[in-house]
VEXVEX-849152 format. One record per atom (N, C-alpha, C): residue number from 0; atom name; x, y, z. Coordinates in pm, 1 decimal, m for minus. Layout:
residues N
SITE  num  atome      east     north        up
SITE  NUM     CA         X         Y         Z
...
This chain:
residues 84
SITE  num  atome      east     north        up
SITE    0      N     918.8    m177.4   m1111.2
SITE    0     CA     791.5    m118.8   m1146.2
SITE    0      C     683.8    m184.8   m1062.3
SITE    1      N     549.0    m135.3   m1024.2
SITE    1     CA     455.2    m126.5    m950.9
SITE    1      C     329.5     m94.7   m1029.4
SITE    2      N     205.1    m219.3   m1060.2
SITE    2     CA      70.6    m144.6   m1084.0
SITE    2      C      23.5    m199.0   m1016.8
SITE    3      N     m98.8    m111.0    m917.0
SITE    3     CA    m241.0    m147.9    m843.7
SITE    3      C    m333.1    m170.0    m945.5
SITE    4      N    m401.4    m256.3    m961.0
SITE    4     CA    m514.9    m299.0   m1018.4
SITE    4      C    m644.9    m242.3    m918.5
SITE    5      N    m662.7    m140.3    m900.9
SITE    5     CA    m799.2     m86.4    m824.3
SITE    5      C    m918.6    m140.6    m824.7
SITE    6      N    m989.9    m198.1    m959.6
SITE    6     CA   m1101.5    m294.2    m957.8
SITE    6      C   m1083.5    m448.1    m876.4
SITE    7      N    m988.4    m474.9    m887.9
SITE    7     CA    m948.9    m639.0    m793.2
SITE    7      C    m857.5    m637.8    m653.3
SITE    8      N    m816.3    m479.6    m665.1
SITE    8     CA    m711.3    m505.8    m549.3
SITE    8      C    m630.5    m572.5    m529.2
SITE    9      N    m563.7    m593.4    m678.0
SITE    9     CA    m439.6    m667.4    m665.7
SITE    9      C    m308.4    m572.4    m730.1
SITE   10      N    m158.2    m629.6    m638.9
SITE   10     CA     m55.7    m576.2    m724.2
SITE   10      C      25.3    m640.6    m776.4
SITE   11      N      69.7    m611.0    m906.5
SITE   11     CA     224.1    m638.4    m973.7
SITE   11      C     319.3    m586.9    m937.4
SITE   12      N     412.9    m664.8    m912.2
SITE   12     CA     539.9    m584.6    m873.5
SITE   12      C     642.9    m684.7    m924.8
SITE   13      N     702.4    m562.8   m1031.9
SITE   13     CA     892.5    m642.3   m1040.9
SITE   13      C     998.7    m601.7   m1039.6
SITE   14      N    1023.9    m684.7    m962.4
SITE   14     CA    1182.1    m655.2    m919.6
SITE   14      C    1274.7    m687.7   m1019.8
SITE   15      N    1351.0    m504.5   m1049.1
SITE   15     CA    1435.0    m518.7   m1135.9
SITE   15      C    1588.5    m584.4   m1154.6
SITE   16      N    1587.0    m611.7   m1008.1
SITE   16     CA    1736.0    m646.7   m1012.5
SITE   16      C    1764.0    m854.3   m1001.7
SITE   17      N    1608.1    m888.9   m1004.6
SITE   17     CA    1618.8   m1019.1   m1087.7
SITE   17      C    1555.6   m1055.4   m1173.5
SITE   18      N    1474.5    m972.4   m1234.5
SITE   18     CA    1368.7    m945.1   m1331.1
SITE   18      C    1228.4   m1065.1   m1295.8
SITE   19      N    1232.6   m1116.5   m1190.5
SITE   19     CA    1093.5   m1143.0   m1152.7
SITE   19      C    1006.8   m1046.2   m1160.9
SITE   20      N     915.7   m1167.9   m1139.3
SITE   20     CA     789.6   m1038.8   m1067.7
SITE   20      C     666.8   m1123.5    m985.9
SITE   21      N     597.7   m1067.0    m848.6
SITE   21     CA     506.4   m1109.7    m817.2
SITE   21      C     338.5   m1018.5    m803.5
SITE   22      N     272.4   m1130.5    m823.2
SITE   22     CA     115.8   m1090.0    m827.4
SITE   22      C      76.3   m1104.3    m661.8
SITE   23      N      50.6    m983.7    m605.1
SITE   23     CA      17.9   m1008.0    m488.1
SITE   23      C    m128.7    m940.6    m436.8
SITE   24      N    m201.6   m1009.5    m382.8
SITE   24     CA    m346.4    m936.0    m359.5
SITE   24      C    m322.7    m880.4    m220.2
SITE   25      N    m364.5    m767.9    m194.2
SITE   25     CA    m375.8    m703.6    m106.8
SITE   25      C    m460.4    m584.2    m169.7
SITE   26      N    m565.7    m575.9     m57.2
SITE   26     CA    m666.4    m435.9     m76.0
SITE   26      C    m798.6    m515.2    m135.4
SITE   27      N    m851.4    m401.9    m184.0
SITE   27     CA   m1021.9    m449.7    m217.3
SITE   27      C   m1050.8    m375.9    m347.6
SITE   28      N   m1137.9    m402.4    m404.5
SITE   28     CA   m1190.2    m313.9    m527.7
SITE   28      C   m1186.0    m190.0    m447.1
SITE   29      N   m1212.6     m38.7    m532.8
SITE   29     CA   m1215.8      80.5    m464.7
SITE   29      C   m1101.8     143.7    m385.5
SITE   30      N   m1033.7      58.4    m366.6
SITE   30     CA    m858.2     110.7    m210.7
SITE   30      C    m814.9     210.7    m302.1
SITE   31      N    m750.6     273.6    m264.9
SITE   31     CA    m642.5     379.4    m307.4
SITE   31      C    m467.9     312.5    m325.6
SITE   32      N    m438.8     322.1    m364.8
SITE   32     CA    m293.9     274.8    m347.8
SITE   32      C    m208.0     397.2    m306.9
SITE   33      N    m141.5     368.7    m187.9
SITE   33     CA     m51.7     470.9    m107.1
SITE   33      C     118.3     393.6     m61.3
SITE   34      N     175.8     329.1    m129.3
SITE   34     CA     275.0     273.0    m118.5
SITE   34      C     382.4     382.3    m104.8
SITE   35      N     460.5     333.9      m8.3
SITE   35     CA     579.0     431.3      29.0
SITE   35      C     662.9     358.9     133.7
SITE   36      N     750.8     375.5     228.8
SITE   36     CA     852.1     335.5     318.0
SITE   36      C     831.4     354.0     457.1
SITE   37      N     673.2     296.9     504.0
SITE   37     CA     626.7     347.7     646.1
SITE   37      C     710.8     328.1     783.8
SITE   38      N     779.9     210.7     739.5
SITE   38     CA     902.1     187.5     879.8
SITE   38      C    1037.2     225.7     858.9
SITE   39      N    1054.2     307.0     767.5
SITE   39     CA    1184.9     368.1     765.5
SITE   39      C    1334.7     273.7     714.4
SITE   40      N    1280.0     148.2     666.3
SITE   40     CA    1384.6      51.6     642.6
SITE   40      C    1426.8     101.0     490.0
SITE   41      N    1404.4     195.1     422.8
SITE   41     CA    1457.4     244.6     324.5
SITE   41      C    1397.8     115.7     141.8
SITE   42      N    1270.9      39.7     219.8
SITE   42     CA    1201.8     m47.3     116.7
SITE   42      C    1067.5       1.1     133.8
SITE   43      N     975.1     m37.4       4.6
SITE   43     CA     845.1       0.6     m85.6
SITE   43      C     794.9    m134.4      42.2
SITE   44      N     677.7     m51.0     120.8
SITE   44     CA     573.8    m102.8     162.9
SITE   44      C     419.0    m121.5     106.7
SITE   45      N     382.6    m234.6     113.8
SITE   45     CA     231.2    m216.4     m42.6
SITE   45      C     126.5    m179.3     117.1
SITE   46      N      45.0    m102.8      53.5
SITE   46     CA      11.0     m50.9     126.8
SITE   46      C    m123.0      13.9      49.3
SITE   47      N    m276.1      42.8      94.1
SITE   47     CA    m409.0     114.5      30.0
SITE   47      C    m462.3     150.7     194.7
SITE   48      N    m520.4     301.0     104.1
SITE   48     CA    m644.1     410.2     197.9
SITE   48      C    m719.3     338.4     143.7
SITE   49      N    m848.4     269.7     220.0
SITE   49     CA   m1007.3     257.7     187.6
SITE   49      C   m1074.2     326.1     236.6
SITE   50      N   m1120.5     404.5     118.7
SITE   50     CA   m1206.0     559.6     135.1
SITE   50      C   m1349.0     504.6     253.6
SITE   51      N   m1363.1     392.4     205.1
SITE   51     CA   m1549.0     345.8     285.3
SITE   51      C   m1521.8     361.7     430.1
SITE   52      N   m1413.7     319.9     475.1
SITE   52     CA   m1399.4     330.9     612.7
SITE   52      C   m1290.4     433.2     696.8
SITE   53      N   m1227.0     500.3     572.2
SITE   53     CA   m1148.6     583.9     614.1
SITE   53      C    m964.8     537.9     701.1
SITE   54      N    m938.7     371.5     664.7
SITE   54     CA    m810.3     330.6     735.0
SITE   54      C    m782.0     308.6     630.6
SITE   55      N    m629.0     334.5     677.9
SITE   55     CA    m499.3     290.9     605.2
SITE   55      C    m437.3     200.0     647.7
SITE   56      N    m425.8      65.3     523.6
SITE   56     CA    m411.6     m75.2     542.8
SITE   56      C    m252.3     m75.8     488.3
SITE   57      N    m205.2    m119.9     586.9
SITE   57     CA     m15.2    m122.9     571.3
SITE   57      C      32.8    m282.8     581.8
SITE   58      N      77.5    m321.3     510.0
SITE   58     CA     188.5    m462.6     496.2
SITE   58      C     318.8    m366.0     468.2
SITE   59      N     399.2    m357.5     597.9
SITE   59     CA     506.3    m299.8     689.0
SITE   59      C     622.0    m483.9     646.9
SITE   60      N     757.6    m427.6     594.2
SITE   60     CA     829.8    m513.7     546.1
SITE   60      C     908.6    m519.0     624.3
SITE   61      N     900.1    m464.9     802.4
SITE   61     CA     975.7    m500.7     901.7
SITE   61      C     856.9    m532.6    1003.8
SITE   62      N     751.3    m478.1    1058.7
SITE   62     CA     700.2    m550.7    1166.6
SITE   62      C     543.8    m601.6    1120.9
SITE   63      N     510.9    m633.2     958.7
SITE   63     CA     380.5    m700.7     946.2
SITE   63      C     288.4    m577.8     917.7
SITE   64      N     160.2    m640.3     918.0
SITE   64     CA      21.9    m608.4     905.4
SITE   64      C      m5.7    m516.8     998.7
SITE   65      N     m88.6    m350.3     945.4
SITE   65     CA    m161.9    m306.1    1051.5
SITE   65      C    m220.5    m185.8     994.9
SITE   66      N    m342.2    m151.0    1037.8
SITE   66     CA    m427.4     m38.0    1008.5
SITE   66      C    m416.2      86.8    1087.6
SITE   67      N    m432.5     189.7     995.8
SITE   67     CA    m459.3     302.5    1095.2
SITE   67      C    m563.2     379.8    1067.1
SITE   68      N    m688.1     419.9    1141.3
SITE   68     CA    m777.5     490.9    1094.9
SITE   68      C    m693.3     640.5    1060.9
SITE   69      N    m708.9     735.2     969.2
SITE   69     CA    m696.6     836.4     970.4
SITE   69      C    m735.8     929.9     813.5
SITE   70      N    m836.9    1038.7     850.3
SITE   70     CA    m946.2    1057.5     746.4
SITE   70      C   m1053.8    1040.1     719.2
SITE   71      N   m1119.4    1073.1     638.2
SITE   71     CA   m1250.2    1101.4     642.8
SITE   71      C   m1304.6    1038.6     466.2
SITE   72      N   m1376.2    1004.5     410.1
SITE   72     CA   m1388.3     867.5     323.8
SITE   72      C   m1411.6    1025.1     176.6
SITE   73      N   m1416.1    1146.6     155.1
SITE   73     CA   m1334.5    1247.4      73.1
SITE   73      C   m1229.8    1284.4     100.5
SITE   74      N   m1148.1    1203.0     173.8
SITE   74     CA   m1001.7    1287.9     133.6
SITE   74      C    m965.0    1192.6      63.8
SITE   75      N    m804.6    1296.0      21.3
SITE   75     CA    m731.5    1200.2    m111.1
SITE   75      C    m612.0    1165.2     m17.6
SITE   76      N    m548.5    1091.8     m50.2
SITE   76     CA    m487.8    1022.4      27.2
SITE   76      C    m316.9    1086.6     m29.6
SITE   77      N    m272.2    1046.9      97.0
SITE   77     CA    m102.1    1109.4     m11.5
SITE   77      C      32.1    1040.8      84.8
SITE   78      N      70.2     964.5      30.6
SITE   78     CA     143.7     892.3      67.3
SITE   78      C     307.2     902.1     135.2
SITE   79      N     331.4     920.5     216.0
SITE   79     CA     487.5     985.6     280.9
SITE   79      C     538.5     874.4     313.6
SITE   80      N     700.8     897.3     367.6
SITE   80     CA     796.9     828.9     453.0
SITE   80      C     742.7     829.1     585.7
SITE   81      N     686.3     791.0     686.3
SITE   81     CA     631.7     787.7     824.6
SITE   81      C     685.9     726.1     893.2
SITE   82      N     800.9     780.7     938.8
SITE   82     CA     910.9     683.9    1042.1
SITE   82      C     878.0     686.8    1191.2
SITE   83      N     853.5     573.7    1231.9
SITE   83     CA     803.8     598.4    1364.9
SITE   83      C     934.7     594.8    1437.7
């Protein structure tokens, strides 16, 4: 299971198959949460659209950190598999 906390920009996440769980901050008050499998490694990348500037902020669980502008600060954001 997975909650974004949208006011702090933080996430919970636990992993069911050792029943941990970690608190991890990533994002800002306001982000969108768009988590999905952006490098194709078949794992949950944490990942937020920030509407103010219109990029999408990716922590990628094979090559790291990286933004992509794309959008306009009314769209809704919708989250896919994006295999490069």
């Amino acid at each position: 299971f997975t909650v974004f906390r949208p006011s702090t920009g933080v996430w919970y996440i636990y992993n069911s198959s050792t029943g941990s769980s970690t608190i991890f901050p990533f994002g800002l008050g306001g982000d969108k949460p768009v988590a999905a499998d952006y490098d194709g490694d078949g794992r949950f990348d944490v990942s937020v659209y920030r509407p103010s500037d219109g990029i999408w902020y990716l922590l990628r669980s094979t090559s790291g950190f990286g933004g992509v502008r794309w959008g306009i600060s009314t769209d809704i954001p919708t989250p896919n598999a994006f295999v490069p």
